[in-house]
N, C-alpha and C positions, 0 to 999 in steps of 0.2 A: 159584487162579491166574487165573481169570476174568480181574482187576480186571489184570492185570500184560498181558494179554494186549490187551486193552482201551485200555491206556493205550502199547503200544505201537504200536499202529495211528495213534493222535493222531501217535507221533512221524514215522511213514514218511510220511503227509503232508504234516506241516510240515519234515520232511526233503527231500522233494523240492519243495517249493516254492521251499525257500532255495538249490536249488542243491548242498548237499555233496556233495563226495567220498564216494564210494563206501566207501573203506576208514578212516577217521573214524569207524565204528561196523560191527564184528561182533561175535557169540559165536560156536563151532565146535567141535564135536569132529568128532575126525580117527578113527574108528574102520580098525581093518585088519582084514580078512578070517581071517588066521591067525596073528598075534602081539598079545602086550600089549607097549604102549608109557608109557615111564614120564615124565612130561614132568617137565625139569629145570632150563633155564637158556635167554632169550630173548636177542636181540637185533636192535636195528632195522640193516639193510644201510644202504649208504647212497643204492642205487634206493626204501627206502622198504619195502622186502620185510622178509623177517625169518628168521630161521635158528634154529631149536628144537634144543637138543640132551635126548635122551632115550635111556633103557637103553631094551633090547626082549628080548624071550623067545618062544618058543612059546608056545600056548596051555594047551599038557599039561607043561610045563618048571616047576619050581619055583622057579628061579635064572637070575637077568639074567647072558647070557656076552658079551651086544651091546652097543656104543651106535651111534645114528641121530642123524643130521644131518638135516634136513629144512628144506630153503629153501619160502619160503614168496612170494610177490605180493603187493603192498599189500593187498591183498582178501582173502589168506587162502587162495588156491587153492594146489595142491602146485605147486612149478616143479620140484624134483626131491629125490628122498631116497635118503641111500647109510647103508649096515649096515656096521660095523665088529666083525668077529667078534675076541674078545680072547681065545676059547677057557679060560676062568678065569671062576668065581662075581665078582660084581661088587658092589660096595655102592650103595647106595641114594644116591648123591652123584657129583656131575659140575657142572663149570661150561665157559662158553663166552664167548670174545672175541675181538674183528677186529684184527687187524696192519695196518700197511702195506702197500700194493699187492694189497689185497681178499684175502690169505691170511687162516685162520681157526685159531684154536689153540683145544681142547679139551683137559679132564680129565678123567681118572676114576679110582676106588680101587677095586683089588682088595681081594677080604672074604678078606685073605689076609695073615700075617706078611712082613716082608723087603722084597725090591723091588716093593713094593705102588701106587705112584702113575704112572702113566701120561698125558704130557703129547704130544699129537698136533699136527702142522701139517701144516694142509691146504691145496689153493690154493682159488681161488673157485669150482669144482664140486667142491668137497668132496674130494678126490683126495688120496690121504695122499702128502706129502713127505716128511715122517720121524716117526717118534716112539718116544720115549727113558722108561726108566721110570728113576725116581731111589727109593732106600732104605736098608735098611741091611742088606747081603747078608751082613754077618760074625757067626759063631753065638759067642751071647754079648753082643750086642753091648745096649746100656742099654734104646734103642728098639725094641721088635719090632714093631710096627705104627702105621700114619696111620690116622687115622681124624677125622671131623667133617664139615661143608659141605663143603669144600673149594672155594675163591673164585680162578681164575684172572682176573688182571687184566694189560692191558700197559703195560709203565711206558714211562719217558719217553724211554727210548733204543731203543722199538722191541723189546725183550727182554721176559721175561714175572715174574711174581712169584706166586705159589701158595701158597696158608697152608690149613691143615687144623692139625689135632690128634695129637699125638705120646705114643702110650700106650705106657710104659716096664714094664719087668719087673715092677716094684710097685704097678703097675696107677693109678700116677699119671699125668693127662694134662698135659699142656703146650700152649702153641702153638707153633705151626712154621711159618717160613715159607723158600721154596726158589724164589733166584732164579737166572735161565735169562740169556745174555747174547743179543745179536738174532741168534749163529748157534746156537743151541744148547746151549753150553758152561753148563756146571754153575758159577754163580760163588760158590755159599756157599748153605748151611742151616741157617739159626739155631734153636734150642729155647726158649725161655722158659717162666722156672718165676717164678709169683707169690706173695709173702709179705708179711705186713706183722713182719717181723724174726724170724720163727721159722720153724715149719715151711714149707713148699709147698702153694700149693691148689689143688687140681684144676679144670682150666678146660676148658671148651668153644667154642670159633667159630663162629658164624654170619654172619659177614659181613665184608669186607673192602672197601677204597674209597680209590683214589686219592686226594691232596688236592693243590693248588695247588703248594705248595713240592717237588714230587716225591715227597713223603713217601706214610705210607698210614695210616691208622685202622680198623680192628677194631674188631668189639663179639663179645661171646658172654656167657658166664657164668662164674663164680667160684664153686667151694662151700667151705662154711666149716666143716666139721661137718655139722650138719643143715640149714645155709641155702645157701641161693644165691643171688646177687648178679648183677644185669647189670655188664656187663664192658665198659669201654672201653680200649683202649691206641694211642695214639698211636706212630709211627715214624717214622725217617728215609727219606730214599732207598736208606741202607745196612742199615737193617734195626735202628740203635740206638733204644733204647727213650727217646722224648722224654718221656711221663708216662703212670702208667694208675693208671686210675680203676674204684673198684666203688661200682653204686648198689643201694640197696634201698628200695622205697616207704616213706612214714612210716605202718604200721598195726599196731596189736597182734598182728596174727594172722597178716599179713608170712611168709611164711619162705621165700620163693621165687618167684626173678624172675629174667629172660631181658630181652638186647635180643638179638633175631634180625637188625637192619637197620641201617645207619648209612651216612651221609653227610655231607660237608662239605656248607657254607651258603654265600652272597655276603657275607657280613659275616664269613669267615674263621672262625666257629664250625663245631659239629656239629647235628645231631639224628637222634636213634636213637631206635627203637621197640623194643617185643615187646609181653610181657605178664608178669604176676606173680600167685600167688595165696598159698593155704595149703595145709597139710596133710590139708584133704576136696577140693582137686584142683581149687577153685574158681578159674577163670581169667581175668580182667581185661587187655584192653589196655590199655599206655601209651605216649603219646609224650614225650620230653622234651629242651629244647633246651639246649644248654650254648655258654661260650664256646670260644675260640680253646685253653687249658688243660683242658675237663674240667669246669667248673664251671659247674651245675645253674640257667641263667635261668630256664626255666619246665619245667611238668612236666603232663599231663591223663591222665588216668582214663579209659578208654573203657569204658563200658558199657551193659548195657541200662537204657531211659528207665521202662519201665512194670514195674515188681516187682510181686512176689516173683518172676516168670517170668522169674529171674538164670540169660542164657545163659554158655557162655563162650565167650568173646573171646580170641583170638590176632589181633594183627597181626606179617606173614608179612614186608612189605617195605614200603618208603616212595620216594617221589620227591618231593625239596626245590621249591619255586618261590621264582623270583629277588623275589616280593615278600616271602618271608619265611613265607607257610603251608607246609602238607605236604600231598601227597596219599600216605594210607595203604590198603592191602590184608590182607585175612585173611582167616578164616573161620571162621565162628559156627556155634555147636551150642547149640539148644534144650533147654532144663533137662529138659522134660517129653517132647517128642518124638523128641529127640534128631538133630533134623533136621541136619544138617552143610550152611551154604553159606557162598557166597565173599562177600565185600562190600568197598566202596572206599569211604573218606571223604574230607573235606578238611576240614581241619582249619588256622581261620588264627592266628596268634602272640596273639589275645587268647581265643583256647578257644573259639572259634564253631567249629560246624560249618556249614559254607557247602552243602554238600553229602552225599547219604549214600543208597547204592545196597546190594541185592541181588542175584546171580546167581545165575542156573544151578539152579534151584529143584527136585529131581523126584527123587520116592522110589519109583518103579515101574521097572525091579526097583532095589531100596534102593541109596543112591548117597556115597559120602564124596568131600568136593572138596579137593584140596591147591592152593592157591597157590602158586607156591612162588617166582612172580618176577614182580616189575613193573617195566615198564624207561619211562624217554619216549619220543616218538615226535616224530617232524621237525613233525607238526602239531599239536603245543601238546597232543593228548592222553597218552597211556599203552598200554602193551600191557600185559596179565596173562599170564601163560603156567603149567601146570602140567597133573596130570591128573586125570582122575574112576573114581575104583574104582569099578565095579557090582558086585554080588554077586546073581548070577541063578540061589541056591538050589544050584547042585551046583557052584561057585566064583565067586574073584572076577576082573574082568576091566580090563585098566589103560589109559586113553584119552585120548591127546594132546588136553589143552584151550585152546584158544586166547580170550583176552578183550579184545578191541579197543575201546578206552572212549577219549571224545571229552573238550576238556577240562573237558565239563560232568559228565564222570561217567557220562555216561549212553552205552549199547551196544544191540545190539536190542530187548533183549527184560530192562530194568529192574526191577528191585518197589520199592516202600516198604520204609525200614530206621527205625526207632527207639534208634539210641542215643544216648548225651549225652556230652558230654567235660564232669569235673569235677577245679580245680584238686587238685595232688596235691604234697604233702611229699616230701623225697629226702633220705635218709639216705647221704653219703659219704667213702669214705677214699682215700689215695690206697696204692697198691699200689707195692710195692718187685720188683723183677726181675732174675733170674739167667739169663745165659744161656748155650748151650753151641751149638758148632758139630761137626757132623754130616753124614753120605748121602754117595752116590756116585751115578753114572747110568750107564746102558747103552743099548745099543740093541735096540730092537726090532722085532718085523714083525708089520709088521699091512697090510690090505688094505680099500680100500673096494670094495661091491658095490652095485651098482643096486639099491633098493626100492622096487616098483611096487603093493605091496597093500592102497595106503590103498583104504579104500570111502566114499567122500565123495562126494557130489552136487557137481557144477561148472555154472557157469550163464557163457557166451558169449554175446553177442550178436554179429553179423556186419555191420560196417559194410558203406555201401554209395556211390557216387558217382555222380553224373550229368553229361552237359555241360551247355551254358546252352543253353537252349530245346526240349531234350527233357523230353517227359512223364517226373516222378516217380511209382516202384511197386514196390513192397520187402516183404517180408515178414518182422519178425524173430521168430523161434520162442525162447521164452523156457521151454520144455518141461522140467519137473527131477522126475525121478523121485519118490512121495513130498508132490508139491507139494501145499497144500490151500488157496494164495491167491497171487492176482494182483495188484499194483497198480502202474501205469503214470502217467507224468507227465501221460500224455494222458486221464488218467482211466477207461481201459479196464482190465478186471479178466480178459483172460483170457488164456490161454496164451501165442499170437499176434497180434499187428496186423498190420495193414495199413498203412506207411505213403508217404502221397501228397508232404509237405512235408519241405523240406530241414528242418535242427535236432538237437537233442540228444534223444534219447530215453532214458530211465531206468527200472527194472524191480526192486520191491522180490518176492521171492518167499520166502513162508513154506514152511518144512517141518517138519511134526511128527514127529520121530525124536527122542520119548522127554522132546525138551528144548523150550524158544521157540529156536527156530534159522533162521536167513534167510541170504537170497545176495541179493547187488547187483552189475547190470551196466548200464554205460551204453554208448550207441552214438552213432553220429555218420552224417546223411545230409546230404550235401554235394552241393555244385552245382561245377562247377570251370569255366574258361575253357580257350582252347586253351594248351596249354602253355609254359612259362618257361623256355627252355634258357640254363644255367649250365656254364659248367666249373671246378672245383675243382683246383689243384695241390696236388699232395701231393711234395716236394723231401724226405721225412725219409728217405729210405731212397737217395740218392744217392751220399753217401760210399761206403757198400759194393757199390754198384752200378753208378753212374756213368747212373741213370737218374731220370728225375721222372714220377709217376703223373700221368694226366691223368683226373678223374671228372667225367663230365657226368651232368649232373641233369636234372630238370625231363619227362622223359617213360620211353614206355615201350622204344621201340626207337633208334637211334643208327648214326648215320652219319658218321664221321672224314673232314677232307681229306684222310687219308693212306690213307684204301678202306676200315679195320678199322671192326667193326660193336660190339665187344664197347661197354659200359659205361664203360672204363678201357681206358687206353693208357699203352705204356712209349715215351718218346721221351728222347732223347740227345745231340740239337742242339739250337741256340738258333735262333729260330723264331716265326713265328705259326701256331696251330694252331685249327680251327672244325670244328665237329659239327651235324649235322642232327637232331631230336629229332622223336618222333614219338609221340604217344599217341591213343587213339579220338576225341578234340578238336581234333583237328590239329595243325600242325605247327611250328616253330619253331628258331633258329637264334644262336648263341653264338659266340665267339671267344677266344683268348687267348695275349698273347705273353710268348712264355721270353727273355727278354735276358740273362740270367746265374745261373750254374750256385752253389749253396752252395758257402760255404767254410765251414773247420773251425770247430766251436763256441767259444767261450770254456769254461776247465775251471776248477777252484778245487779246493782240497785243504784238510780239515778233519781234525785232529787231536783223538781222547776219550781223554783223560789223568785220567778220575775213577776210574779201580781204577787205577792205576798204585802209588798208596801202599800198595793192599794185595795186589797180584799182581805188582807190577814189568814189567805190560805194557802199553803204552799201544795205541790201536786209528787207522789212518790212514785217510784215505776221499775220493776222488774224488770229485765231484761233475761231473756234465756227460759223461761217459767214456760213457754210455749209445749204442750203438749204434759203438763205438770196435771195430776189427780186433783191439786190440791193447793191453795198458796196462802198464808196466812203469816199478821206480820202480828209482831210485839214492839210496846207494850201496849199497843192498842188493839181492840177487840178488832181487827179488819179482816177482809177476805179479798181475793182476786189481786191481778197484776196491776193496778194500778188503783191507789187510794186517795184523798186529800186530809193535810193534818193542817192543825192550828197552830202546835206547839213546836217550834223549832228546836228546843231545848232538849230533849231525849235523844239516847243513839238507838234508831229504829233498825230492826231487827227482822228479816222476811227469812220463812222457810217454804220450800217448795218439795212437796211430794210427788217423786217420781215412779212412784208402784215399785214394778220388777227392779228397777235402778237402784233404790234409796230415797233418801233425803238429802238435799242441800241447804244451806244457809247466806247469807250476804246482809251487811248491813250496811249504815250511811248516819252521818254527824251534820246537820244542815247547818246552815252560817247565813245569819240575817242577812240581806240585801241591803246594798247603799246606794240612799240616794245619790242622783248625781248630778251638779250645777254648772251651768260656762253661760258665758255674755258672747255673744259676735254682735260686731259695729264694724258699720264701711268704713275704717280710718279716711280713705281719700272723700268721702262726701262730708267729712265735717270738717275737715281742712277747707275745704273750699264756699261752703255755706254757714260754715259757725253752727251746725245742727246735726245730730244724726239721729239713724234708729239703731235702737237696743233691741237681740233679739234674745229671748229668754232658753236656753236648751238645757233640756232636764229631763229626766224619769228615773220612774219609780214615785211619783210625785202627781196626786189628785187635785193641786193648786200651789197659786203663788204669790207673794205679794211684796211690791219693789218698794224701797224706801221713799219712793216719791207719793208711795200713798196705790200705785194703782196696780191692779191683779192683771193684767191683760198678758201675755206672752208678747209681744211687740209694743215700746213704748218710743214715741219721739220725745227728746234732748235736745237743750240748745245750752252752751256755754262748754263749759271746760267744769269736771270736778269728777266725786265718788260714787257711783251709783250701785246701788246692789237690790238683790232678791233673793227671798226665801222659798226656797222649795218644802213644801210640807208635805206629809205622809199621814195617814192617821193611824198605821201600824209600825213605820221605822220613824230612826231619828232624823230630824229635819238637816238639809244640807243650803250651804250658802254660799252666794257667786258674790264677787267684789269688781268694778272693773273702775280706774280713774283716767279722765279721759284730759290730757294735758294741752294746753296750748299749742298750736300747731306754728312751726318755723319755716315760712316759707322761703326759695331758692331766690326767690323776686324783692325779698324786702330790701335790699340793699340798693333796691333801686329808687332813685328821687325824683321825685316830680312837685316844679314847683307852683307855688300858688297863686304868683300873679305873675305880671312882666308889663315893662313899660316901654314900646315902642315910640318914643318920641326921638328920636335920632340923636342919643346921645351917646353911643355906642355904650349902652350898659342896661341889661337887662331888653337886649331888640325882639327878641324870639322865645315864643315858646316850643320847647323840645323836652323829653326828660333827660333828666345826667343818673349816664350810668359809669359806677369809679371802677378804679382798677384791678380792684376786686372782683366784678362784677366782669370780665373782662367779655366772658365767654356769653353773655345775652346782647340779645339786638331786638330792635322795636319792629316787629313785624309792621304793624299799622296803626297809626294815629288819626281818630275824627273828632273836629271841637263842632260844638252844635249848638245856637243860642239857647236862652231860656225858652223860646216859643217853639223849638225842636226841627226848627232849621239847621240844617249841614252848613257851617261855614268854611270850613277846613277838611282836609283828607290826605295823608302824603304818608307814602313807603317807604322814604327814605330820610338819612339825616343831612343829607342836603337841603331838601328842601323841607324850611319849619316856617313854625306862622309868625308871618311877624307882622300881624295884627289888621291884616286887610282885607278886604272880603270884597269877592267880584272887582278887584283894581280900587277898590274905595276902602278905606280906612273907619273899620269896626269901632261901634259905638265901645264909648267906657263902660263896663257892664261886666256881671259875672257870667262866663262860658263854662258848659259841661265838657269834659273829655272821655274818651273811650281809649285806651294804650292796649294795645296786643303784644305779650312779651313771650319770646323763646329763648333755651339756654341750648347749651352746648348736647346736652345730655336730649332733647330734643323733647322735654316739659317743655309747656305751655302755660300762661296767664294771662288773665286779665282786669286789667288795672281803670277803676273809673273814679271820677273826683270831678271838682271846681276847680276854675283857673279865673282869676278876675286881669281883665284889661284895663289899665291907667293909662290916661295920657296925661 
């Protein structure tokens, strides 16, 4: 580790020379004094901070009963962490996302049958507002248990969507997905069961992801019998299945593959990662990009560059970049040492790796690293988040990891990686789906608790200020328990300086705790002049009060023309009002006139009629009512800024009381939803097989049923004709899709091939070849093989010189009917191919 140590010294100089931000590069673990924490799901705030959600235990406890929120400072330092005790074993899965108005909603699964999933809202100190667990409480019932990832994400109405995996009495999984409306309300739980026309296959999740049209995309895996399959499925907003897809790498030895990660792209496609091996357990990353449906542009290999020392490779997660690469995560296990670490590529749309790091390198006492999340970051890099098991001989012990990478990839404390991305074959079909609807939700109690036991070193430094012409003399103590190096922008290397000049001062400090692990704090010595007295009105709190804040700035103490000393004043008349300001620089002086008091805001009312078709409830919403006495709408007895109505038919009418302001009014004319219907079919796969699949897309619509008799959203067809389905509602009027599917005209039919040939040397009928006419000008016979009825090759020739004319090995082919096989291209650079009987007569 010398060389990594070594090379990470070059970067904190040329890091402080350039100036960066402090939190653009950490690694960290967060150890606690007397719990394991199990790191789960990251996310960047929008101060730039970050909020970990992790289980936690005792140290002598065998079973997670907690999960911990932990907010974090751009830097990585604790701002606060709270313990949610759920008093119940917990699974090894939890995810986490931001709402509106800096609320926070987590997940987690009980390692438990029944009402097992547990979805929490907190506000922005972590402080539970409610949370509901949803399952299925009735004995007997199909599902007894969730289990999988499990991916909370917020969709577009401000409400939540939750997918995991749904294992059924006969030990069959499914996917599941359980969406939350923005007050809580349970609005549906779908099941999906995947088949290509026969049985069901057992699937897993690993990932779920918003895309543009409000929809969502998933990846996990598919097994098939003894294989497994990475797993794509596409969805609506409503949850209907738009296409799913299973890939498998093109290798002999193949039989088992995962995407763990997916994402939409800027050109409206995907890319999803994992890895895939065989049956000795051998593991390969892959990334692979597909378009807007499913299908397979490109595909890499990720592995080790210098063999036979073949590790395995799992990547964990990925983050898309708007020019079209990836930046991928995971972590590598050494064939021979079995060293377990994290690493990040990048990886750009022609298979280069632009970039390619290691972390967190250290086998004393022996260490396994989970990744388990990569999220971006507001400055163009990435956060990794996850934890590191130690096993220090009489157990193992579980430690919130944090990995803050810039977007060069690079973090404190970097190493050298060797692997290659090589292109890669994709074997795919597309999967048919049955679904069923399910769960109920309750409530439940849960409590957040202060947790203070992280044991982490913190590094402050203490700005400092001066007037203009006193002597500067400051001391900033940069002292971290642990610490075993200094390095300062001023080139000083040790604890403290001294400093004389105003500027920025910066402070890299190493600590060796087991790992390469550093802290970075900058500080600021300033010069200031005598003070800038300002006064600020603040009018936003007058309607209910009939007063306007007054805040003067600019120093340290304050003096009102009306005698009060405080900061802020409440005044009530119109007016000119002036403050005296006063800080150790002297003194200085402000003014400001009130000539008229608010009046009532402008209000607006907004009508959500997208579940109306399937609930029969539409949802009303104020807009502007914020800080209103009072909001009450006609002609319905309601209160508050947001209500639900049955009746679309009335023009509903909201007033808002503004106390000292007034009254305002706004209404709204709601207009039924329409359903909506379309058919997609692969035209080229029924061209060339006489079959296709029909996929059904629709909402607003709780079912369907196709003239062929069958309800499913995916139906296979074979022949040419009219197919249609009924989308139904049991609040709006039903809507219907038509699609007729015509005979297909192929480029090749004008080509002849004939049925027999008679080589008896009579110059007529000596060779079999196909005739192509003049018409046809522009195709050539790639390759021709004739093969007996017992599946012998008798023949094989690339060109139209050489045709069979009826011999085989120098001996003359029995009389008898032969198979052909014809490879045909046009100009256009289509392809076909052409197979039939050919009988030989003599």
């Amino acid at each position: 580790m010398k060389m990594m140590k070594t090379f990470a010294t070059m970067l904190f100089l040329g890091w402080m020379l350039t100036g960066a931000q402090a939190q653009e590069q950490f690694e960290r673990l967060y150890r606690s004094s007397n719990q394991d924490l199990l790191g789960l799901d990251i996310v960047q705030t929008p101060d730039q901070g970050y909020l970990l959600l992790s289980l936690t235990k005792s140290a002598d406890s065998l079973e997670y009963k907690q999960a911990n929120l932990t907010k974090f400072e751009p830097k990585g330092d604790v701002q606060w962490s709270k313990n949610y005790d759920f008093k119940a074993p917990l699974a090894e899965s939890g995810s986490i996302a931001l709402l509106d108005g800096d609320s926070i909603a987590f997940s987690i699964l009980f390692a438990k049958e029944g009402m097992n999933k547990a979805i929490t809202i907190a506000d922005a100190n972590g402080e539970v507002v409610r949370t509901n667990v949803v399952g299925q409480p009735e004995v007997g019932s199909p599902f007894t248990l969730d289990i999988g990832a499990g991916t909370l994400l917020k969709t577009h109405d401000n409400g939540l969507a939750l997918f995991d995996v749904a294992l059924k009495t006969d030990f069959s999984e499914n996917l599941l997905m359980t969406r939350l409306g923005p007050d809580g309300n349970l609005l549906w739980t779908r099941v999906y069961e995947s088949h290509l026309g026969g049985n069901g296959f057992a699937q897993q999740l690993f990932d779920a992801q918003m895309t543009p049209d409000t929809g969502f995309i998933l990846s996990g895996l598919v097994r098939d019998g003894q294989n497994a399959y990475g797993l794509m499925t596409k969805l609506d907003s409503m949850g209907t299945v738009v296409w799913g897809r299973r890939y498998l790498p093109d290798g002999g030895l193949v039989n088992n593959a995962t995407l763990r990660s997916v994402a939409p792209t800027p050109d409206s496609g995907f890319v999803a990662a994992g890895s895939f091996g065989n049956s000795a357990q051998v593991s390969i990353g892959w990334v692979m990009k597909t378009d807007s449906i499913g299908r397979v542009v490109w595909a890499y290999a990720i592995n080790q560059s210098n063999l036979p020392l073949v590790p395995n490779v799992t990547i964990q997660d990925l983050v898309p970049q708007s020019d079209g690469s990836v930046v991928v995560s995971g972590v590598q296990i050494e064939a021979l040492t079995f060293e377990s670490v994290g690493f990040a590529l990048k990886l750009n749309p022609d298979g280069q790796i632009e970039w390619q790091y290691r972390y967190y390198e250290n086998q004393n006492p022996p260490t396994s690293i989970h990744l388990n999340d990569l999220e971006p970051t507001q400055d163009g890099g990435a956060i990794a988040a996850g934890f590191v098991r130690e096993d220090n001989g009489t157990g193992k012990t579980d430690i919130p990891y944090l990995l803050k990478m810039d977007k060069n990839g690079e973090t404190s404390c970097q190493d050298s990686l060797f692997l290659q991305a090589d292109s890669l074959g994709i074997l795919t079909d597309s999967l048919f789906f049955n679904t069923d609807l399910r769960d109920t939700i309750q409530d439940f109690d849960l409590e957040a608790k202060p947790y203070n036991d992280y044991s982490v070193p913190v590094l402050a430094l203490t700005p400092a200020s001066f007037c203009e012409g006193d002597p500067i003399l400051h001391v900033f103590d940069a002292t971290v328990p642990g610490a075993v190096s200094y390095e300062w922008n001023t080139g000083d290397t040790t604890a403290m300086i001294t400093a004389t000049e105003e500027g920025m001062y910066t402070v890299i400090v190493r600590v060796e705790e087991d790992i390469c692990y550093t802290l970075c704090d900058t500080s600021v010595i300033s010069v200031i002049g005598p003070p800038m007295a300002s006064i600020v009105p603040d009018p936003s709190g007058y309607c209910a009060t009939g007063q306007i804040v007054l805040n003067a700035q600019g120093g340290a103490q304050f003096e009102w023309s009306t005698g009060e000393t405080a900061p802020a004043i409440l005044v009530d008349e119109l007016g000119t009002y002036s403050v005296t300001v006063t800080d150790q620089c002297g003194t200085s002086v402000a003014s400001v006139a009130i000539d008229q008091f608010p009046t009532a805001p402008q209000i607006s009312v907004s009508g959500d009629v997208s579940d109306y078709c399937l609930t029969g409830t539409a949802v009303l919403t104020a807009q502007g009512v914020q800080g209103a006495a009072a909001v009450t709408w006609a002609p319905v007895n309601e209160t508050g800024p947001v209500i639900p109505v049955t009746d679309l038919a009335p023009l509903y009418t909201v007033t808002a009381d503004f106390g000292f302001c007034g009254t305002v009014t706004a209404d709204i004319q709601l207009t039924e939803p329409v359903v909506l219907a379309s058919i997609a079919v692969e035209q080229d796969s029924f061209c060339t097989t006489g079959a296709a699949t029909l996929t059904a897309i629709y909402s607003n619509a709780n079912s369907i049923e196709w003239n062929t008799g069958e309800a499913t959203d995916m139906i296979s067809v074979s022949g040419p004709g009219t197919y249609s389905f009924i989308a139904k509602s049991p609040f709006c009027d039903d809507a219907t899709a038509e699609i007729t599917l015509e005979p297909c005209i192929s480029p090749f039919d004008c080509v002849q091939i004939p049925n027999a040939f008679t080589p008896d040397n009579d110059n007529l009928n000596e060779n079999f070849w196909p005739v192509i006419p003049e018409e046809c000008a522009d195709i050539e016979v790639v390759e021709m093989t004739v093969y007996s009825r017992w599946g012998e090759k008798v023949f094989e020739s690339r060109s139209p010189n050489n045709r069979w004319d009826g011999n085989f090995k120098g001996e003359p082919a029995a009389s008898d009917v032969y198979v052909y096989i014809v490879k045909l291209v046009n100009g256009a650079g289509e392809q076909a191919t052409r197979k039939g009987e050919v009988t030989l007569l003599r």
